[in-house]
MARBA-15339 format. One record per residue (C-alpha): residue number from 1; residue in three letters; x, y, z. Coordinates in steps of 0.001 Angstrom, whole numbers, plus 500000, padded with zeros to 6 digits. Example, Ala and Ser with C-alpha at 12.3 -4.5 7.8 and 13.67 -1.06 7.14 Angstrom:
REM residues 2
  num  residu      px      py      pz
    1     ALA  512300  495500  507800
    2     SER  513670  498940  507140
//
This chain:
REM residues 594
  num  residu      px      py      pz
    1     UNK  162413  946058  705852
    2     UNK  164377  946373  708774
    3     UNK  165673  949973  707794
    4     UNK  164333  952788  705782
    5     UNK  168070  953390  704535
    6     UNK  171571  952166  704621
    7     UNK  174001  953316  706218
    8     UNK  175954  954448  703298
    9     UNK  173168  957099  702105
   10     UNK  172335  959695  703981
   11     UNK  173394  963403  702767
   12     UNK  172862  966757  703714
   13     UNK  169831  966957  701908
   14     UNK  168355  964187  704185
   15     UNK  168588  966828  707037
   16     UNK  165733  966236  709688
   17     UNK  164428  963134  708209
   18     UNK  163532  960206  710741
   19     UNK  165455  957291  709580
   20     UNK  166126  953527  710994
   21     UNK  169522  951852  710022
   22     UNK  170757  948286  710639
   23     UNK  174616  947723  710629
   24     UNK  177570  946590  712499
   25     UNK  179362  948644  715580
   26     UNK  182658  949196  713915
   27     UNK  183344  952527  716424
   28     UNK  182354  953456  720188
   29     UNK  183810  957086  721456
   30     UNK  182505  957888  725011
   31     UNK  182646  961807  725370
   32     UNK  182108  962333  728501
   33     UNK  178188  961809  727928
   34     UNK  177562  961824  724604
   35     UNK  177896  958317  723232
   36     UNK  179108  958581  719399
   37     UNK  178821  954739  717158
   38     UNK  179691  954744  713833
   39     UNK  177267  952040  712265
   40     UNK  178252  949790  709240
   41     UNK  176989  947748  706520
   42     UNK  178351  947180  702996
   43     UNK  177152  950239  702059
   44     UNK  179367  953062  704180
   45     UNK  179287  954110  707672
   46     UNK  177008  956600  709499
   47     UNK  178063  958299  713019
   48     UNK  175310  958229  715425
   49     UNK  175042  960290  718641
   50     UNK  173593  959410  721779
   51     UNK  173031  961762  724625
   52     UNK  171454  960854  728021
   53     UNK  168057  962443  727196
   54     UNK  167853  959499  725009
   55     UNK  166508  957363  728044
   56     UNK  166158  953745  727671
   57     UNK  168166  953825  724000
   58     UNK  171146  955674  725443
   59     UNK  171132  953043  728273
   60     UNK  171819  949683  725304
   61     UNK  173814  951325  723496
   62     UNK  176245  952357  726634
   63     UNK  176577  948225  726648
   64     UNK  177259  947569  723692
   65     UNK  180426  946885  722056
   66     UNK  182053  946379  718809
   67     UNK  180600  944390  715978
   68     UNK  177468  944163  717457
   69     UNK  174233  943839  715260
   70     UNK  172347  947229  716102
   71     UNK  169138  948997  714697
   72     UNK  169325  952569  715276
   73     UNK  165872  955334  714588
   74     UNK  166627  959137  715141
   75     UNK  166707  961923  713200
   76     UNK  169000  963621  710691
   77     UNK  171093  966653  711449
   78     UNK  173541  968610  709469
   79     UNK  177257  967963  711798
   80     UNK  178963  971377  712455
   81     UNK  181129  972966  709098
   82     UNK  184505  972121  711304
   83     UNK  183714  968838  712597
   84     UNK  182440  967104  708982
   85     UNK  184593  964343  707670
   86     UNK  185610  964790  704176
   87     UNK  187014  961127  704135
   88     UNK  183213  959810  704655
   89     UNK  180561  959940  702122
   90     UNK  178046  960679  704852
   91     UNK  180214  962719  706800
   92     UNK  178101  965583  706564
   93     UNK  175468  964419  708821
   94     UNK  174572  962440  711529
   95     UNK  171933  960597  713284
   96     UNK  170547  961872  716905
   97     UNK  169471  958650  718309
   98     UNK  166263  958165  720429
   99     UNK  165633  954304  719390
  100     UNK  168351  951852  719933
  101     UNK  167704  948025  719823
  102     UNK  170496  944969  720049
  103     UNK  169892  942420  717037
  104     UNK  172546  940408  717751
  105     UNK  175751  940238  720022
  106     UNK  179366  939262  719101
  107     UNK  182214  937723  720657
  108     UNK  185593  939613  720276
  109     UNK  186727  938665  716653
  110     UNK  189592  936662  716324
  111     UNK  190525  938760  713165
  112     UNK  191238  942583  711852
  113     UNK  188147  943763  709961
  114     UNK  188911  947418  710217
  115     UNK  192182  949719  710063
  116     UNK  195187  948947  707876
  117     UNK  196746  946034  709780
  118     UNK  195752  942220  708395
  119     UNK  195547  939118  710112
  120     UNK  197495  936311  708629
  121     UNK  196708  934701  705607
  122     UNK  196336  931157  707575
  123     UNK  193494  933259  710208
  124     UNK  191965  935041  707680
  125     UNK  191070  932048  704948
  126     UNK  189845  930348  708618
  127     UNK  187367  933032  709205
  128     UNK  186317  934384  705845
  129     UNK  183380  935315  706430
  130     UNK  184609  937666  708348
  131     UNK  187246  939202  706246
  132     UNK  184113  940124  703848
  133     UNK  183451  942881  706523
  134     UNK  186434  944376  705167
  135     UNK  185721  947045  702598
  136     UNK  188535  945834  699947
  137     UNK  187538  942504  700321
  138     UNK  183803  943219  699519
  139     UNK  184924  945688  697050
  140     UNK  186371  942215  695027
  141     UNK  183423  940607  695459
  142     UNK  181250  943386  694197
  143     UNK  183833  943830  690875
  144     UNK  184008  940051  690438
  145     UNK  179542  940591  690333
  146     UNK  180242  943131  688014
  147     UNK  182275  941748  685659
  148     UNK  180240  938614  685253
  149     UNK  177279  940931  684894
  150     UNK  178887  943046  681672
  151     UNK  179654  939201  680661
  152     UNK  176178  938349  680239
  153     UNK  174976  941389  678857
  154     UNK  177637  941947  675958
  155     UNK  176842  937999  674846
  156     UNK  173566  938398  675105
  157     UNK  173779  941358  672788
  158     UNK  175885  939179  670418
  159     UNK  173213  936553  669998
  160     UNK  175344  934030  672130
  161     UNK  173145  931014  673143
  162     UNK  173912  930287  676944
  163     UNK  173665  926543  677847
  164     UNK  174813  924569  680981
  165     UNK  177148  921681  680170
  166     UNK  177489  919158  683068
  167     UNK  179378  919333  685756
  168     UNK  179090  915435  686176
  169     UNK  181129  914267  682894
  170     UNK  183058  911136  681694
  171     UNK  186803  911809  682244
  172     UNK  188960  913191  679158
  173     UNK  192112  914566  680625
  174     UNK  193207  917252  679760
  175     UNK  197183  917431  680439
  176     UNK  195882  917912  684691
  177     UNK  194449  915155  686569
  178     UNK  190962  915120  687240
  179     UNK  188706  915306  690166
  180     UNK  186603  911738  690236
  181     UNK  183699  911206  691638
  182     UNK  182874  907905  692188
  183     UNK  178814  906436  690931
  184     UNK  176690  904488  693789
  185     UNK  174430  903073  690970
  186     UNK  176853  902179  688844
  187     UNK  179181  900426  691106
  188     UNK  183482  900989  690532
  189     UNK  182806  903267  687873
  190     UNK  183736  907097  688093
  191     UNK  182170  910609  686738
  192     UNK  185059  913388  686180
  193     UNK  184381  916773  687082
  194     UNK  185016  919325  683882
  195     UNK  188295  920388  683692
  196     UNK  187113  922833  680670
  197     UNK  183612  921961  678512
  198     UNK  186356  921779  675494
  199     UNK  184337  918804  673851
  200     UNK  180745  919524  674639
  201     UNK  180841  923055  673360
  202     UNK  182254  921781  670361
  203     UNK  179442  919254  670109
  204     UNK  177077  922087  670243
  205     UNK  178367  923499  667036
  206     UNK  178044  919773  665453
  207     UNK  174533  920554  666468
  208     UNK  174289  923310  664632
  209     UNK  173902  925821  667335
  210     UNK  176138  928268  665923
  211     UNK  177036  930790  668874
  212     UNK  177214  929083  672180
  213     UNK  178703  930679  675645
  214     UNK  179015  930372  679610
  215     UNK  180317  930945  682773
  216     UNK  181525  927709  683716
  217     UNK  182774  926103  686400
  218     UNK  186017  924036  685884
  219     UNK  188651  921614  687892
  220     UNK  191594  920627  687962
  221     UNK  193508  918622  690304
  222     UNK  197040  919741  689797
  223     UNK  199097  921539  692462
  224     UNK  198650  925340  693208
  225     UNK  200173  928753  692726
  226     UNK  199226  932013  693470
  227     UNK  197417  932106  690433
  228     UNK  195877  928595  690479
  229     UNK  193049  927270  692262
  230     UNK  191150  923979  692183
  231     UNK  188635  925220  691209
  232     UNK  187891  928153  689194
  233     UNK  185316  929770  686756
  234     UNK  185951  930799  682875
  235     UNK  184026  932635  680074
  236     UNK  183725  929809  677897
  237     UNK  182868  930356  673943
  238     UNK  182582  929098  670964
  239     UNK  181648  930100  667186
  240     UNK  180864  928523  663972
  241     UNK  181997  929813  660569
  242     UNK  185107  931995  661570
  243     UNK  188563  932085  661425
  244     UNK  190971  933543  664389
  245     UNK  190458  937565  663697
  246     UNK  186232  936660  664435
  247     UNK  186925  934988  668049
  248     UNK  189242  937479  668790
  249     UNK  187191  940660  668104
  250     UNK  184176  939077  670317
  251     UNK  186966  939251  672986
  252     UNK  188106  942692  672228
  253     UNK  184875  944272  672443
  254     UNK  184439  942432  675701
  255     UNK  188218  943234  677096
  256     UNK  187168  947112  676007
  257     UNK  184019  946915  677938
  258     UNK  185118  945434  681220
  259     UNK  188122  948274  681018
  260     UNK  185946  950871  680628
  261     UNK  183140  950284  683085
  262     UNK  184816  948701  685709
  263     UNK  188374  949887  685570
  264     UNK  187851  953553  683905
  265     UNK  190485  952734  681028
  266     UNK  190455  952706  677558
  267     UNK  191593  950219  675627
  268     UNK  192499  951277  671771
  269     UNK  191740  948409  669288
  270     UNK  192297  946448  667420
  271     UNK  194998  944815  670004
  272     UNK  198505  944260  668874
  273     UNK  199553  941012  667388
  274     UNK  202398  939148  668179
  275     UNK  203671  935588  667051
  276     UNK  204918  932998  670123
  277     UNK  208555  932625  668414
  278     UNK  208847  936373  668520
  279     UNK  207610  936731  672275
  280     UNK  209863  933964  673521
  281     UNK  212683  936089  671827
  282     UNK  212105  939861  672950
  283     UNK  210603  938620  676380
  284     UNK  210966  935302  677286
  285     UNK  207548  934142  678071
  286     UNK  204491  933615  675790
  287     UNK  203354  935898  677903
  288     UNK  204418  939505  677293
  289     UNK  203806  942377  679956
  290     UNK  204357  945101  677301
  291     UNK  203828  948140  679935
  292     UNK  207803  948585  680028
  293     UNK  210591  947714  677693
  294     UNK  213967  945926  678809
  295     UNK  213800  943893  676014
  296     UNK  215792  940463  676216
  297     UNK  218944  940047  673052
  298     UNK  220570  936898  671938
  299     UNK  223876  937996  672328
  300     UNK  225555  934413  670946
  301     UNK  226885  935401  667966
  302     UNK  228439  938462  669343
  303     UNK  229956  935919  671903
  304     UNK  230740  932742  669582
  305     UNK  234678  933014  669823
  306     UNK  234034  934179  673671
  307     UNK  237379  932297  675671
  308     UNK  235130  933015  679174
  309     UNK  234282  929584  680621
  310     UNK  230629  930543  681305
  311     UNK  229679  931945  677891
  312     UNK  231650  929233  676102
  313     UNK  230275  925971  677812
  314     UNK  227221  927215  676818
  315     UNK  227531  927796  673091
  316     UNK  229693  924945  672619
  317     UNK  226820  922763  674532
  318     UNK  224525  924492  671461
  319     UNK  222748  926360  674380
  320     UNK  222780  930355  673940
  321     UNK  223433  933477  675732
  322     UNK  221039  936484  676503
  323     UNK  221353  940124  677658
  324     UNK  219561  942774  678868
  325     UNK  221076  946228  679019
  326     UNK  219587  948359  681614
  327     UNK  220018  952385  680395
  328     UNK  221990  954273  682966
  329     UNK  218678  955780  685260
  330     UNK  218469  951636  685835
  331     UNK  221249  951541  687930
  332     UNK  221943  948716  690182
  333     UNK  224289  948819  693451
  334     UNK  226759  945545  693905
  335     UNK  223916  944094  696244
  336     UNK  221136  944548  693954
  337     UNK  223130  942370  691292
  338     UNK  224803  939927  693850
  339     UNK  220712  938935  694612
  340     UNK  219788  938671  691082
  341     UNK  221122  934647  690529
  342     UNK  218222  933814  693242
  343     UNK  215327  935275  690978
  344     UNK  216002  932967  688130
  345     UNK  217400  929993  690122
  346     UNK  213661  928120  690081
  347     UNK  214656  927744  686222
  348     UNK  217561  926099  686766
  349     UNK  220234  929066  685624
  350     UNK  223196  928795  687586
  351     UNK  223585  932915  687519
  352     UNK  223732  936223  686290
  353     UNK  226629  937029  684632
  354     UNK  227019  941603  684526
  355     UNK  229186  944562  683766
  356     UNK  228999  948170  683396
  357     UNK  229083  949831  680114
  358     UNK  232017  952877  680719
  359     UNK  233544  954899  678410
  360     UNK  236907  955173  680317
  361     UNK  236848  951194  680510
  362     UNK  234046  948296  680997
  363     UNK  233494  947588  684692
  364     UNK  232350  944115  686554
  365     UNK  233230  940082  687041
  366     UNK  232995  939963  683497
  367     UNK  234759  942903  681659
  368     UNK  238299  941294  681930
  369     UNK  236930  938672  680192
  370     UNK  235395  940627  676906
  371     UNK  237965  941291  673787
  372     UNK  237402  944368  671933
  373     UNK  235915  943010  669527
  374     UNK  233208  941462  671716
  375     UNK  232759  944657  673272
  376     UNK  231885  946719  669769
  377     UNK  229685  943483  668859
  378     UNK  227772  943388  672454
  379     UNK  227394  947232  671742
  380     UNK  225840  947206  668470
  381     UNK  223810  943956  669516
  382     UNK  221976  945650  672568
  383     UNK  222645  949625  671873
  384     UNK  224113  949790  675784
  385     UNK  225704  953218  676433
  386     UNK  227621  954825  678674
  387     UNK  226569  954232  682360
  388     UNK  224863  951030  680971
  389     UNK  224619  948014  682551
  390     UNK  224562  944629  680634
  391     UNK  223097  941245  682900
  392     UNK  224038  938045  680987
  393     UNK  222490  934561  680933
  394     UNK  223854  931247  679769
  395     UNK  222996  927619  679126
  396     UNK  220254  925467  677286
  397     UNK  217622  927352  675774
  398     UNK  215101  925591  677523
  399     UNK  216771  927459  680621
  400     UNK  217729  930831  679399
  401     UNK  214551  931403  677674
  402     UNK  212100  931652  680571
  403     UNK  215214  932907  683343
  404     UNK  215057  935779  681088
  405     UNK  211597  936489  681173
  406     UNK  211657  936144  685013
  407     UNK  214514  938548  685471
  408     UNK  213163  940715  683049
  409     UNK  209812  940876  685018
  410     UNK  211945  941242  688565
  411     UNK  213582  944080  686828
  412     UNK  210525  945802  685750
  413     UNK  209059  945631  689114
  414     UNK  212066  946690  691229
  415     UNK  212488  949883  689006
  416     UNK  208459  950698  689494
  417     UNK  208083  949850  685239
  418     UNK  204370  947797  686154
  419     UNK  202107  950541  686543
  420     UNK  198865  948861  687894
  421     UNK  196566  951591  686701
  422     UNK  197896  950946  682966
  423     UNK  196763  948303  680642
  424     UNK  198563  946814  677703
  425     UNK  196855  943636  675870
  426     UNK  198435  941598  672650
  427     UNK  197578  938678  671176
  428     UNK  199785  935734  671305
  429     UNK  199701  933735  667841
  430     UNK  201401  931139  665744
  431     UNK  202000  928467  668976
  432     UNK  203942  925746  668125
  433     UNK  201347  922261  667748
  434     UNK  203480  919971  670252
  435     UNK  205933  920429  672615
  436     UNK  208494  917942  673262
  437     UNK  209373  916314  676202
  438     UNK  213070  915804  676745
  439     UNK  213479  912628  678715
  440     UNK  211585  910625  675739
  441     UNK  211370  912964  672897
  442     UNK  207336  912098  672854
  443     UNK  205342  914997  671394
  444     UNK  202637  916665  673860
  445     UNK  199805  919049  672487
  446     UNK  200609  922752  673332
  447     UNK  197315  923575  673959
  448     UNK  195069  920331  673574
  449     UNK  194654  918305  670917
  450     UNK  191671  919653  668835
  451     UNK  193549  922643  667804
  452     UNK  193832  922971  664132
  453     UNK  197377  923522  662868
  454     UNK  198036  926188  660401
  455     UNK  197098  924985  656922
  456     UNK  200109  925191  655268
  457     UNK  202122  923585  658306
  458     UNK  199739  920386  657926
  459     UNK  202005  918446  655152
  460     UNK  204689  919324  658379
  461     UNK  202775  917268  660228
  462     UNK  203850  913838  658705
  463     UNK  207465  914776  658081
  464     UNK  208605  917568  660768
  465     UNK  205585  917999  663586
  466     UNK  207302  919560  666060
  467     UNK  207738  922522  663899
  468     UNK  204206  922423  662909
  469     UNK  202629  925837  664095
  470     UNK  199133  925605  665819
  471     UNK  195972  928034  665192
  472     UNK  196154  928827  668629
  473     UNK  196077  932714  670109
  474     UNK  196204  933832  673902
  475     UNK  195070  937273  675047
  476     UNK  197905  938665  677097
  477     UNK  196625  941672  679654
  478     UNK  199698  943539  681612
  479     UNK  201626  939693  681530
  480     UNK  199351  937454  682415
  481     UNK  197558  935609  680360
  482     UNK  193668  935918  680957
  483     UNK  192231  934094  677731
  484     UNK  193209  930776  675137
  485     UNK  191849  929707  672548
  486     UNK  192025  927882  669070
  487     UNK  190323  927037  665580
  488     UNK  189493  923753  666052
  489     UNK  190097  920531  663981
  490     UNK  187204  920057  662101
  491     UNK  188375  917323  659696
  492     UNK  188223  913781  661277
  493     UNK  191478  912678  659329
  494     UNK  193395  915548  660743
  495     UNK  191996  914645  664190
  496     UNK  193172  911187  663556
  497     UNK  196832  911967  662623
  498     UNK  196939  914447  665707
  499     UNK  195825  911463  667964
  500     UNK  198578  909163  666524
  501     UNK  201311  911504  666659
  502     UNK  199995  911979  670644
  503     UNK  200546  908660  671020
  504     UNK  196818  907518  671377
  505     UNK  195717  904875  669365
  506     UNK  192552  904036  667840
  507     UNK  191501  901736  670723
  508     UNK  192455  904502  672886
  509     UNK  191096  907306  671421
  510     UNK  187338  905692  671329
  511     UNK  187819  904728  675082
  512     UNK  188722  908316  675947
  513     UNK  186713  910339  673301
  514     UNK  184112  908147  671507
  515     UNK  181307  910249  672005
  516     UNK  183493  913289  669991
  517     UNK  185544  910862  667583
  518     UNK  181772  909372  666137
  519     UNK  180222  913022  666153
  520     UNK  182655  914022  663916
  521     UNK  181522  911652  661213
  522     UNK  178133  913679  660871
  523     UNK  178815  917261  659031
  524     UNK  181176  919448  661600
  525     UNK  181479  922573  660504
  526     UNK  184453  925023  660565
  527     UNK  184663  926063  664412
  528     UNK  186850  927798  666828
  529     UNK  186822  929424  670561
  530     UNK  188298  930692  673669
  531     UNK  188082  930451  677534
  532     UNK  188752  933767  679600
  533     UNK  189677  933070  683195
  534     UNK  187193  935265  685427
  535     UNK  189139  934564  688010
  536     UNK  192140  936523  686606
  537     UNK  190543  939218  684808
  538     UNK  188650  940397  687881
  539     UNK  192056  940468  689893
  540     UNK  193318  942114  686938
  541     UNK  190766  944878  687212
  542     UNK  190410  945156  690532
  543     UNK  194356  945763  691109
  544     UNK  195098  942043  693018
  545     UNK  198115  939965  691936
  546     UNK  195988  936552  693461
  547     UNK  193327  935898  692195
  548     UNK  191959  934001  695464
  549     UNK  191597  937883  696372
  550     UNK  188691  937722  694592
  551     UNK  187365  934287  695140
  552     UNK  184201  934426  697863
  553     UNK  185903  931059  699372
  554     UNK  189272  930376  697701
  555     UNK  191382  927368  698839
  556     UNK  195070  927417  700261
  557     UNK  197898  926107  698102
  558     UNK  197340  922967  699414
  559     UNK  194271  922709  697851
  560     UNK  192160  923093  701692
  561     UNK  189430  925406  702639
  562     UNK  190532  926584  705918
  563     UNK  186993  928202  706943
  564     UNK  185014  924253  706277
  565     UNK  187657  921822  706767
  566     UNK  187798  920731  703372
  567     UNK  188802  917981  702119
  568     UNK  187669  915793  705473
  569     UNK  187241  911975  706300
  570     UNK  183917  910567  705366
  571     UNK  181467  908047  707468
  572     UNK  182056  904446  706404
  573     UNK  178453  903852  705707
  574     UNK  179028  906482  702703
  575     UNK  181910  904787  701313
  576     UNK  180074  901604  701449
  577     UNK  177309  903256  699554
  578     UNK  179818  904348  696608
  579     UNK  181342  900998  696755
  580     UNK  184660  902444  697890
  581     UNK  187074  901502  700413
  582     UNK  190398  903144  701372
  583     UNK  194023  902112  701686
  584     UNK  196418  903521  704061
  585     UNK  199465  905585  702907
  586     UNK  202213  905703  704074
  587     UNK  203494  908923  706444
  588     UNK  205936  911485  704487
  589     UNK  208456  913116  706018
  590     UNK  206188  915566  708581
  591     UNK  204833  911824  709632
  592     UNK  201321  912741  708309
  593     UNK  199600  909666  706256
  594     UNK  199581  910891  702248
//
């Protein structure tokens, strides 16, 4: 080795030890001859001192300049009682320098690496690697390598089998489009890269293999948000034998784990429980961040003889109206509620409708508008009191549903209600089978279309399937959901009717998933699994809201890596290879070719 320690080691009790370190030049402070470098790796930082008796060493380091490569050798001293820094893990010591040697040289680096202030997100995805020098950004790196480490271990304990399914697959969409990649030796045909090992793992439990897991590697070519990326990486299980409460204490005892070690917190089990129609309700998301109340109230009936425009297009439309009643320490100022419509415009709301609960007289656009009556019926609906403040929604469900959960979330966060050092998990259970799409009223699987529905919803299936509930659960962690999963259909007929009612025929069904359709004629037994996103949990734990803050090379929104140049044009002798050729697009509206 280079170095008998790092530069995050030494203590006092390494006083007068010869040492050699290897790091990075992240300080220089001339003192009017004595030279002091503070040296860093991943590890910490160590101050050095140079003084002119140090001769030819004293004489390279006097040239060199920030991050620099350096190897250091001195000794070990105790630093004086007043001039120790309490802020540094080895800033009890320091290292008199009398060997000094230049490993490599640097250019001044087009980004922050030290100090509070951050290049832009466009400079620093462009030089990554040099963002890693930052400690927070190695610090997600090392929890993300930490995480997947407890992973293994806790499945290994449980008797999990590991295997590697293929990255090169056929293509079975999913409800994303895939990534192709097209065959040289099997000219105009295409492999699909996984956007989930759904069918292969449960092919494994066809094969009798009982307890199978992985960290796996998925894809999905759909556009981005802050918590999607084209690629990304999931715990990916599945059981034989069990019903829901089995999958989801495997993830409990994980979820507990990961809390404990990485994030210091303990999680109480068994995790609450609570069905998608009630979630919708209370919150408005399948999706619940239970640290904070604010719970959302369908205030309809108290409004059904309402004469205000807003409230009464709505209900007579069959849409409904919502409410949340802030307590009076949640006040809001006119601006505050004047910028609320923006937060749930995305969804299509048109507004937020308000008024102050007052016991001399109801304040606000809409009070002039609310009988008596209403008044005593909005009371007893959302227990508002005085100093109160009631924030109203209206129009289709479909809208007001999810607006609420948005403003409820805004709310939360702009009263300091989303304490990131406190965790609250619930299951999500009871998913509807199908959703419905409203242009065509075709059915669409919630979650995909091996999920079993509930057994006593199955006659629904033939008569009423859209209100055919699935066997479907999500693991919801402070709002965000960081795990799905599902018992799986396990009896081919079922599997059939599911197809048909998704619109895929027979024909259609063998093109797509022949492979799975004919495995399921040969003994399947009872099955069911779930996929954690990594990529979420580690943000989760480490305190990011991205979870590209914890990706080693994560890819902008528009699906490029900044740092490569990827995606890029390829030679012409390649495409001829793969039997491909290209067609020009059309500009768009920046004049670039799509």
């Amino acid at each position: 080795m280079l170095r008998s320690h790092t530069c995050g080691e030494l203590r006092a009790e390494h006083a007068d030890e010869r040492v050699t370190l290897c790091g990075w030049v992240q300080n220089r402070r001339d003192h009017g001859g004595l030279l002091f470098i503070d040296l860093r790796d991943r590890y910490g930082v160590t101050q050095c001192v140079l003084d002119p008796d140090a001769g030819e060493a004293a004489e390279i380091a006097d040239r060199v300049r920030l991050e620099w490569v350096v190897r250091v050798s001195g000794s070990v001293r105790l630093r004086p009682e007043n001039k120790q820094n309490p802020d540094r893990e080895t800033g009890a010591v320091e290292i008199v320098v009398d060997g000094f040697e230049v490993l490599s040289r640097a250019d001044p680096l087009p980004v922050a690496v030290t100090g509070a202030e951050r290049s832009s997100e466009e400079l620093g995805l462009r030089y990554r690697y040099l963002e890693f020098r930052r400690p927070e950004v190695r610090r997600a790196l090392e929890v993300r390598a930490q995480v997947n480490r407890i992973v293994r271990d806790y499945m290994h304990e449980l008797e999990f089998v590991e295997v590697e399914t293929p990255i090169l697959m056929k293509s079975t969409p999913e409800g994303a489009r895939d990534y192709l990649v097209p065959s040289r030796v099997h000219p105009g045909e295409f492999y699909a890269l996984p956007q989930s090992p759904q069918l292969l793992k449960q092919i494994l439990m066809i094969g009798g293999l009982d307890r199978y897991w992985q960290i796996a590697r998925c894809f999905r070519d759909e556009d981005l948000r802050a918590d999607r990326q084209p690629e990304f990486t999931q715990l990916d299980l599945e059981m034989s034998f069990v019903e829901e409460e089995d999958v989801q204490a495997v993830m409990e005892g994980l979820l507990r784990r990961l809390t404990s070690e990485v994030a210091g917190v303990e999680l109480p089990t068994p995790f609450a429980r609570m069905s998608y129609a009630d979630a919708v309700e209370t919150y408005g998301t399948d999706k619940p961040d239970l640290r904070f109340g604010l719970p959302v109230r369908d205030v309809t009936d108290a409004l059904s003889a309402s004469a205000f425009v807003v409230f009464k297009g709505a209900i007579d439309a069959g849409g409904r109206v919502r409410c949340i009643a802030l307590a009076p320490e949640y006040s809001m100022s006119r601006k505050q509620l004047d910028a609320l419509p923006a937060v749930v415009a995305d969804r299509g709301a048109r507004g937020v409708a308000w008024v102050k609960v007052r016991a001399d007289g109801w304040a606000g656009p809409v009070a002039k508008h609310l009988t008596e009556a209403e008044r005593a019926a909005l009371t007893e609906a959302t227990a508002c009191v005085d100093g109160g403040t009631l924030l109203f929604l209206a129009g289709p469900r479909s809208v007001v549903e999810p607006a609420s959960g948005d403003l409820r979330l805004h709310l939360g966060k702009a009263f300091g209600l989303r304490d990131p050092a406190r965790f609250e998990a619930v299951w999500v259970t009871e998913f509807p089978m199908y959703e419905v799409v409203e242009e065509t009223g075709a059915l669409v699987a919630k979650h995909h279309p091996f999920t079993a529905p509930v057994a006593e919803d199955i006659p629904l299936l033939e008569t009423d399937p859209a209100s055919a509930r699935a066997r479907a659960y999500d693991l919801v962690l402070n709002g965000e959901e960081i795990a799905g999963g599902s018992i799986r259909i396990h009896d081919r007929a079922v599997q059939g009717t599911i197809f048909r009612q998704l619109g895929i025929d027979e024909a259609e069904a063998q093109e797509r998933f022949g492979f799975f359709v004919e495995a399921l004629r040969y003994g399947v037994p009872p099955h069911g699994g779930i996929a954690s996103g990594l990529d979420r949990v580690a943000a989760s734990l480490a305190g990011f809201e991205q979870i590209r803050d914890v990706i080693a090379f994560p890819k902008t929104t528009s699906a490029a890596d900044l740092m490569s140049g990827a995606p890029s044009r390829v030679d012409q002798a390649q495409l001829d290879d793969l039997h491909v050729s290209l067609t020009e697009c059309a500009p768009d509206d920046d004049g670039a070719s799509e």
